[in-house]
C-alpha positions in Angstrom: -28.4 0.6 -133.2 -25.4 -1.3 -134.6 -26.9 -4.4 -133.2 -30.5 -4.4 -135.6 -28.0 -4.8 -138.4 -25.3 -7.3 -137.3 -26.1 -8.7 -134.4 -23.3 -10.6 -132.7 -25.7 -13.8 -132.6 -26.1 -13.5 -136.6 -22.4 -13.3 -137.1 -20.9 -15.9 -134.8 -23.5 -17.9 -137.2 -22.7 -17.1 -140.6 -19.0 -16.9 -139.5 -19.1 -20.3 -137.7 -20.8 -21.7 -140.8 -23.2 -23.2 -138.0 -27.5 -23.2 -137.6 -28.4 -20.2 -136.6 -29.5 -20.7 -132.4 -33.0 -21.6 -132.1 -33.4 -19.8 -128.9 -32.3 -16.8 -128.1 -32.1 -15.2 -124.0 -33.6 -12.9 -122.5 -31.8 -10.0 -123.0 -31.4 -10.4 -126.7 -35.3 -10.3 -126.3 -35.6 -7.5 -125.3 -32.8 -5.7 -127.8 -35.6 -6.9 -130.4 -38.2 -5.2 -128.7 -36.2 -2.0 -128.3 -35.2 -1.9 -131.6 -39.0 -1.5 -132.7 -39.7 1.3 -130.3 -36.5 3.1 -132.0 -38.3 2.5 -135.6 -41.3 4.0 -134.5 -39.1 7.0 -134.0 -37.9 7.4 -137.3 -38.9 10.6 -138.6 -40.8 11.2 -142.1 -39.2 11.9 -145.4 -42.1 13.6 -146.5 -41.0 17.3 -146.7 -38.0 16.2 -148.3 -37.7 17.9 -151.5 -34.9 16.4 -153.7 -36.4 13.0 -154.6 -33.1 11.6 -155.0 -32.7 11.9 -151.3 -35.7 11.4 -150.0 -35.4 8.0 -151.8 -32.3 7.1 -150.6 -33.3 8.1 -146.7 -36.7 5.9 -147.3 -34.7 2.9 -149.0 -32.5 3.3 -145.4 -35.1 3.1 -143.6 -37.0 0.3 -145.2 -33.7 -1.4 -144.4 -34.2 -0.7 -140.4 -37.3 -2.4 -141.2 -35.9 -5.5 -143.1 -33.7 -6.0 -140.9 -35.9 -5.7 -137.9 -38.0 -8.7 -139.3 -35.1 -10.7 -140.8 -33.9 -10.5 -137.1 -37.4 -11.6 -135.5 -38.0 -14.3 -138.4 -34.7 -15.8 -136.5 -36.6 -16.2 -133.2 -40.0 -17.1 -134.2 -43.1 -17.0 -136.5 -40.3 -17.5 -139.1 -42.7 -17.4 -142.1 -44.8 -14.6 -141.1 -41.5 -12.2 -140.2 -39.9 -13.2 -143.5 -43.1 -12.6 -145.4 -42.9 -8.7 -144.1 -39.4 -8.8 -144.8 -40.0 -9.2 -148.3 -42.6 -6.6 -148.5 -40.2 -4.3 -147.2 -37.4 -5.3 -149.4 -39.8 -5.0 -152.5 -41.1 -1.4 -151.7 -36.9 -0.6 -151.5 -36.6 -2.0 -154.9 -39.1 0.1 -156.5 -37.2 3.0 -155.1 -34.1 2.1 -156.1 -35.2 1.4 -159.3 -36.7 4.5 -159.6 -33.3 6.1 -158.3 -31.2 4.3 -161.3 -33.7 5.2 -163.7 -33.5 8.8 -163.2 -30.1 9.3 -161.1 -27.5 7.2 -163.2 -25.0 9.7 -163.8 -23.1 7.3 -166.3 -25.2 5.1 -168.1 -21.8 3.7 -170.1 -19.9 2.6 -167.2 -22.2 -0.4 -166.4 -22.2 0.2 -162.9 -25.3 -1.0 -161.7 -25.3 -3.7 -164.1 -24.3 -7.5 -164.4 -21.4 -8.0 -167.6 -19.1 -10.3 -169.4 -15.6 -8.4 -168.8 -12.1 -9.8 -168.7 -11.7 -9.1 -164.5 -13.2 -11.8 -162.0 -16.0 -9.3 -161.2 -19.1 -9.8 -163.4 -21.0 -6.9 -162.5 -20.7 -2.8 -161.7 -19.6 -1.9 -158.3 -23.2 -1.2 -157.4 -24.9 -4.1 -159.3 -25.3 -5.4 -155.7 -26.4 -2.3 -154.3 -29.1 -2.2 -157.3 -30.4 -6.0 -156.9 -30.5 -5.4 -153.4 -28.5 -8.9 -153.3 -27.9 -8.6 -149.3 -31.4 -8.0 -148.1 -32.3 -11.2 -150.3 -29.4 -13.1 -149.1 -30.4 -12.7 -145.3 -34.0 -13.7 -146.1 -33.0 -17.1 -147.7 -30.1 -17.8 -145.5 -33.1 -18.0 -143.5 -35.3 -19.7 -145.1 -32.8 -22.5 -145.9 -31.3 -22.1 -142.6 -27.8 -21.8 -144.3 -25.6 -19.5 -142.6 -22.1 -20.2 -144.1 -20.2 -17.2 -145.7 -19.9 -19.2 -149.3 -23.9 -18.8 -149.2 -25.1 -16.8 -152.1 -21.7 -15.6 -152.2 -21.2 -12.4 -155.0 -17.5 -13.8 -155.8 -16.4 -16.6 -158.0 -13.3 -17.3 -156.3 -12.0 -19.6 -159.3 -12.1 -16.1 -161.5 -10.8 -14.4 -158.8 -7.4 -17.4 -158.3 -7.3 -18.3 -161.3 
């Protein structure tokens, strides 16, 4: 399933710096279509009993589905793909929210959170992770059609040189 969250389209784009292609063949197509039967396939979290967990597996799998219409929004009905995207995306957050709310294990190291510090990195290792910054990222590169890799970028590379 590697291809529902990199395709090799979506790369040579954002590494190329270049529009994303308008069309797309046949065969990647019918990847897309594939890769909704295997959602359908995921199994249910339901007799999960350690929340924890069973927030982290449904926060993947809201993912699968992110990405799924992040994917399609690239191909057509742009507006309407992107729109589910987000609903997905916002039903993650409340999870993860949830998950740093009752699961940070160390509240003093900042690591889910943005801060002034002395390095060139502003934030806690999993500030990103938190914010859910990638999932928005894909949705607005896009929405702006911007596909460089400077876009939304998480580093300030004049902290990070200088």
């Amino acid at each position: 399933m590697v291809f529902i969250l990199e395709p090799a389209y979506f790369q040579s784009a954002v590494l190329s710096g270049m529009p994303f292609p308008k069309s797309l063949s046949v065969g990647a197509r019918q990847k897309w279509a594939s890769a909704g039967d295997v959602i359908k396939s995921i199994p249910s979290t339901d007799g999960i009993v350690n929340h924890e967990l069973k927030n982290l597996l449904d926060i993947t799998y809201f993912r699968f589905h992110h990405a799924l219409h992040t994917r399609k929004a690239l191909m057509d009905q742009k507006d309407e793909n992107l729109e589910k995207a987000k609903t997905y995306r916002l039903q993650a957050q409340e999870l993860m929210d949830e998950i740093i709310k009752n699961n940070n294990r160390y509240p003093e190291a900042m690591i889910f959170e943005k801060q002034k510090n002395p390095t060139a990195y502003q934030y806690g290792y999993g500030e990103t992770a938190r914010s859910l910054h990638y999932w928005v990222r894909e949705e607005e590169m896009i929405r702006r059609n911007k596909y460089h890799p400077f876009f939304m970028n998480t580093y300030d590379f004049f902290d990070i040189v200088f």
